[in-house]
N, C-alpha and C positions, 0 to 999 in steps of 0.2 A: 504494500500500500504506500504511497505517496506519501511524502512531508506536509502536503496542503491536506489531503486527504483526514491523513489524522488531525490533523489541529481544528478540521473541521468538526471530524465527529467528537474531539473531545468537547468543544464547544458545542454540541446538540445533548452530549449527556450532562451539561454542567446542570444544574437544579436549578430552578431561576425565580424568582418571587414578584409577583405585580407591585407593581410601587403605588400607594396609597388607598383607600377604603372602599369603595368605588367600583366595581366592575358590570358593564351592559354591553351584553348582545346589540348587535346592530342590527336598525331595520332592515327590510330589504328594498334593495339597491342603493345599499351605503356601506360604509365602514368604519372602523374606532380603530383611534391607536394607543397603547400603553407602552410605557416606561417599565422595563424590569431589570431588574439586578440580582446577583451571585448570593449565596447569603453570604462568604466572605469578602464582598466589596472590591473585587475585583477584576471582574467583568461589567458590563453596562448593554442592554438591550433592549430591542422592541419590537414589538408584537401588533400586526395587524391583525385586525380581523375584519373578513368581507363577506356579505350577503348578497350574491348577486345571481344565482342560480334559476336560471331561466324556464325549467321544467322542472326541477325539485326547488322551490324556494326555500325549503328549510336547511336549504346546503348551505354551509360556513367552509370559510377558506380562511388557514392560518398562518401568516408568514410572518418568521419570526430572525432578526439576522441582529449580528454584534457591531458594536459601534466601532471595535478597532478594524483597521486595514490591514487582513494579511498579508498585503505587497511591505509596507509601509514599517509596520510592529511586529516583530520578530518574535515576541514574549508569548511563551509557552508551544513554541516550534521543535520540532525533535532536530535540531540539525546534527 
């Protein structure tokens, strides 16, 4: 497996927590976005979520990516 490879999936296993009190479904044909973070403060992400499903409406799509740049931030890379 790749160097990008892992550093991705370690970053999909990390545990992540929504940041603040607060969480709603989106209606449909919209989206929310949240703020999450590592519980060790480490990392920093967010979290879309879309309703936009045309024949199932009750479809949610969740894309979820980290704020650092793997080109960029080397940290926690196996080199």
């Amino acid at each position: 497996m790749e160097n990008r490879e892992l550093y991705f999936e370690d970053l999909f296993n990390i545990l992540k927590n929504i940041m603040g009190t607060e969480f709603n479904l989106p209606t449909y044909g919209s989206a929310t976005r949240y703020k999450m973070i590592a519980p060790d403060n480490q990392e920093n992400f967010e979290m879309i979520i879309n309703r936009k499903g045309h024949i199932r409406k009750d479809n949610l799509t969740y894309i979820m990516f980290s704020k650092k740049n793997w080109a960029n931030d080397q940290i926690g890379c196996f080199w």
